[in-house]
N, C-alpha and C positions, 0 to 999 in steps of 0.2 A: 504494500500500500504506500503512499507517496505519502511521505515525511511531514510536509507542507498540510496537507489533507487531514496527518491526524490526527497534529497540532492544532488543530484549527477547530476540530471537532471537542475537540477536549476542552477548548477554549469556551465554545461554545454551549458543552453542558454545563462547565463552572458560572457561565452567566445566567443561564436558564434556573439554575438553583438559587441563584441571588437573586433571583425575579426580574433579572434587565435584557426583557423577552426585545427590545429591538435593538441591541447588541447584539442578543445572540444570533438574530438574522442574520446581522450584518457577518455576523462567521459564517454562519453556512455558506452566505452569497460566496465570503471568498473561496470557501473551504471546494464548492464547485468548481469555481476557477480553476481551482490549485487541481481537483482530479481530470478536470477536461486537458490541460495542460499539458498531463503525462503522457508520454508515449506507451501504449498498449494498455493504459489505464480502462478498468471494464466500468463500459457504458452500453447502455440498449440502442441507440441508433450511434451517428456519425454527430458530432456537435453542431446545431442550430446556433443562428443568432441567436441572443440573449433575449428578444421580442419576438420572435417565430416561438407562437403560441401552439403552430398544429406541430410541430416537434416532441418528442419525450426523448428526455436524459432520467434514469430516475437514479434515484441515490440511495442505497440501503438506508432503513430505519436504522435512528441512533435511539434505543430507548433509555432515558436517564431512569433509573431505580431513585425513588424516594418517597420511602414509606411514611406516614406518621409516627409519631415516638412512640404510640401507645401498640405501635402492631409493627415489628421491623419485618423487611421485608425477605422470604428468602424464599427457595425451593419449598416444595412442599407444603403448599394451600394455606398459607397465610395472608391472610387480605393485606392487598397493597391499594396506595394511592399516587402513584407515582406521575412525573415529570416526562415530555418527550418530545424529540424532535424529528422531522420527517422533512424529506425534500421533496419536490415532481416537477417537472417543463420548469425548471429554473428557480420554482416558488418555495421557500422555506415554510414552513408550520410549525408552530410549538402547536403543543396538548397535554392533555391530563387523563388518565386513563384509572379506572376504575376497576377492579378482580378483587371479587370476592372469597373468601373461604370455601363456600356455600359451594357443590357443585365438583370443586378440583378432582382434577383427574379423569372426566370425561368433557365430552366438547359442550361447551355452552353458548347461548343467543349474546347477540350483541348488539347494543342500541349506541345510535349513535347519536350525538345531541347537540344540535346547534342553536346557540345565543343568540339575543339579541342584539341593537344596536346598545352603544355603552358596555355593554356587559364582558365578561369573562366567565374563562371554567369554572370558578371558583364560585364566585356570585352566583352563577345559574345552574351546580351543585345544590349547592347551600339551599335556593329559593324552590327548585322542581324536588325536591327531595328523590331525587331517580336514587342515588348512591343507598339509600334506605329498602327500598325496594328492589334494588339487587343483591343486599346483604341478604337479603328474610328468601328470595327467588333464586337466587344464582348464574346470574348474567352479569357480563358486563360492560360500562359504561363508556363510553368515547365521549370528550369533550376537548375538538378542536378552539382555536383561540383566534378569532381573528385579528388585523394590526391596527395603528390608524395610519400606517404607511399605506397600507392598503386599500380602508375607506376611513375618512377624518373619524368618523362617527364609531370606527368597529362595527360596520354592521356587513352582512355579508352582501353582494354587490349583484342581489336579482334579479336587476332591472338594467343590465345589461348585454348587450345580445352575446359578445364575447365569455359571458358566465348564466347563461342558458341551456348549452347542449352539453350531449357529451363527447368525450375528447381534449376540451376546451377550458384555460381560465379555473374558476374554482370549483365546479363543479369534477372536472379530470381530475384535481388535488386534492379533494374530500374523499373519493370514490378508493383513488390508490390509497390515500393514508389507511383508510378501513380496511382496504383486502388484506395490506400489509399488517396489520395490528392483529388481522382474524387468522393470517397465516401464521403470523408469529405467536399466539394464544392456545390457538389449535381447537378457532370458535367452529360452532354449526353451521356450514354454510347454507344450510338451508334456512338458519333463523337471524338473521344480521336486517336491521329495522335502522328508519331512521326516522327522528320529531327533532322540531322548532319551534321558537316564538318569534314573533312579528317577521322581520327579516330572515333571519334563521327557520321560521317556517316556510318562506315563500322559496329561500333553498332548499328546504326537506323535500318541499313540491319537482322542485327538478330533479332531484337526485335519484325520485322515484319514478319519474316518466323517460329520464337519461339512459339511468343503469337497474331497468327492471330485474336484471340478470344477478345483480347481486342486493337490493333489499327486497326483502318477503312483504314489507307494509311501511305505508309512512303514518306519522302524524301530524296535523298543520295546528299551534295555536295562534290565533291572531295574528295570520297568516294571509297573504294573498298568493293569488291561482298562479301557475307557469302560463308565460305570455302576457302577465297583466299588464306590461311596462317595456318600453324600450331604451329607453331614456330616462333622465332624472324630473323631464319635466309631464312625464307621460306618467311617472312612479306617484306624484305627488297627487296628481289627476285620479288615477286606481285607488290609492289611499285616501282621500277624500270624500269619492262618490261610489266608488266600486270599479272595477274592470269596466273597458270597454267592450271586451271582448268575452264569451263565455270561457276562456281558458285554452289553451292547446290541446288540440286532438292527438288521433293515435292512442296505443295502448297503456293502461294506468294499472297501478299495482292496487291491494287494498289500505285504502285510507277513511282516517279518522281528523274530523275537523271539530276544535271547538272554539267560538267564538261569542263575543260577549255584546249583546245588541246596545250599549250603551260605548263603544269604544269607540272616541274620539279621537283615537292615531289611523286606526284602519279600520274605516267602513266596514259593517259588520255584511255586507252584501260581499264582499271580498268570501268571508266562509260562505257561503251560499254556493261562490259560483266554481268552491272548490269542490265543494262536494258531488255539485253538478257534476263535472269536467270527470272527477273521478268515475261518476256512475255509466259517464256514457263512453268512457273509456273499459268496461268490464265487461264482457259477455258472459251472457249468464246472472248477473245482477239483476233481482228486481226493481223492475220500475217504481213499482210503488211502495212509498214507506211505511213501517209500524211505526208510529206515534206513539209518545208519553209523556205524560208533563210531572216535572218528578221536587223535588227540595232538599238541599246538602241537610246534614244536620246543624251548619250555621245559620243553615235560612235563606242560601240565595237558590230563588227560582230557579229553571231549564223548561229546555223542550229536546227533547232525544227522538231523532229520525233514523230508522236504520234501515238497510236496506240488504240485504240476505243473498247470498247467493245459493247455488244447485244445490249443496251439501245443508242450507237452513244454517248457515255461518254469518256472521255480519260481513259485510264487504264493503262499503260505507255507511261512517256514523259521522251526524253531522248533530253538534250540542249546541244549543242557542242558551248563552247563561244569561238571564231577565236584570235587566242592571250592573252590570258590570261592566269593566273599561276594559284600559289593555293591558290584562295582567295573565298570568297563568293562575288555572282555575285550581283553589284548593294545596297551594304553595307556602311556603314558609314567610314568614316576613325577615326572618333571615338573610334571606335575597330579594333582590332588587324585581322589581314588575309583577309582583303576588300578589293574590287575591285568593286567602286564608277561608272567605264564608266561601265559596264554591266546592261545587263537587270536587274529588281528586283527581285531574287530569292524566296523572302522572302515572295513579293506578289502573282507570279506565284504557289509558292508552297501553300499559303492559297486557293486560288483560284483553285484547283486541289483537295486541301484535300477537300472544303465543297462540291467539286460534289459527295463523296464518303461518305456511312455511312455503321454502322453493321447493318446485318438482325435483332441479335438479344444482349441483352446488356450482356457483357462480363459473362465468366462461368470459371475463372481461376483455376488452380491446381500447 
């Protein structure tokens, strides 16, 4: 391995532990350099420029081990909370990665979980309590981290055509970090999911109509549909009033939407017309929905639509929570954008993904 390369990597986890996640970029970028650089240095194609998007260099996962004090981390099914870094088409990622106890030793599901704007792993741990609900189930957790190098805001970047498909932008760099993390885990490749909030759902949305091949079901909270936006000024326009558009066609995995018909970030018609897009993306899904109007035990309202497929499985669920804004439903106040009286999103949505698996284990390109 190139000297340069793994010096730099090194460099790079010691910043990531210190928490100075855009230094530690700035190593990966060079630590790329440094291995494009080397002759006979192993790469998946020939070196692209540095903005040739349809290119792939990838770069092995570097995973940083760091457990909590109270659980250290080692062989042998002890829950870890660890640190990590990953490369693809030139783009660094940090993440934080979730394994539980629960489970060790055979393959287990893996959710993958992407933020909101502002937010981080950590935060949006803390607020969905997913890490709770894999400790008691035995899956686990993926929480990429987006930059503000990236987008000012940290939010993931939807509503751009360049990170809408697959192959492409963040979409190709979410899709690899996950295969990578399920190969290196030794997840079920038939059970690897992935949910969001606001922006982070409206990626969930793509990641499932991209790489059907490798998630079994998405979840959207507070989320808008793939396709709603091309632009920043056509995002603001979707978020405001809804899609123009009823979503993007073509094939859709099973999905689960909850939104909160009082949210003043993103029009609650946005979940409407994700659910749509989803259902007419399914064959086999019924048309018509089973209705219920239901109440958390804090007291906030819902309306729960499902919709069933061949097997009498939900295939889309689409929650309307009566008053709420734009928070995740049933969250810790812990984190940032929770909404504590709502049903448990977090459960509902686990609970929807294991009815759901791949026929057969992912075949990515």
């Amino acid at each position: 391995m190139n000297p340069l390369f793994e010096r730099l990597i090194r460099k790079a986890t010691l910043l990531t532990h210190r928490g100075n996640l855009q230094e530690a970029t700035r190593a990966i970028q060079r630590a790329l350099g440094a291995a494009d650089a080397t002759p006979g240095a192993e790469r998946a194609t020939a070196v692209p420029a540095a903005n040739d998007e349809t290119q792939v260099v990838d770069v092995e996962a570097r995973v940083v081990g760091r457990a909590p004090a109270q659980a250290p981390a080692h062989e042998g099914g002890t829950e870890q909370w660890t640190d990590g870094l990953f490369a693809h088409q030139h783009r660094p990622i940090a993440y934080k990665l979730f394994v539980p106890e629960q489970g060790a030793g055979s393959p287990r599901p893996l959710v993958l979980m992407l933020h909101g704007c502002t937010q981080n792993p950590d935060d949006f741990a803390a607020g969905t309590q997913m890490n709770q609900l894999a400790r008691a189930h035995g899956f686990l957790v993926l929480y990429p981290a987006q930059t503000q190098h990236a987008n000012s805001s940290k939010c993931w970047n939807w509503f751009k055509p360049q990170h809408q498909q697959r192959g492409r932008g963040e979409p190709a760099l979410l899709a690899a970090l996950t295969q990578s993390v399920a190969d290196a885990h030794g997840v079920d490749p038939q059970r690897i999911y992935v949910a969001g909030l606001s922006a982070g759902g409206a990626m969930a949305d793509i990641l499932g109509r991209s790489y059907p091949d490798l998630f079994a079901a998405v979840g959207v909270h507070s989320g808008l549909p793939s396709g709603a936006a091309s632009d920043l000024m056509s995002a603001l326009a979707a978020m405001k009033s809804g899609p123009a558009a009823a979503g993007s066609g073509g094939p859709a995995v099973p999905t689960i939407v909850f939104h909160g018909d009082a949210d003043g970030t993103v029009n609650a018609r946005n979940g409407e017309a994700l659910a749509a897009a989803a259902l007419a993306g399914q064959a086999g899904a019924a048309a018509s929905a089973q209705a219920s109007e239901g109440r958390s035990a804090q007291g906030r309202a819902f309306t729960r639509r499902v919709h069933t497929d061949a097997r009498g499985l939900p295939a889309v669920e689409h929650w309307l929570l009566h008053g709420a804004g734009h928070a995740w439903s049933g969250g810790s106040a812990r984190g940032s954008y929770t909404d504590p009286s709502g049903p448990d999103a977090s459960a509902e949505m686990l609970r929807f993904f294991l009815n759901h698996r791949k026929a057969m284990a992912p075949a990515m390109s």
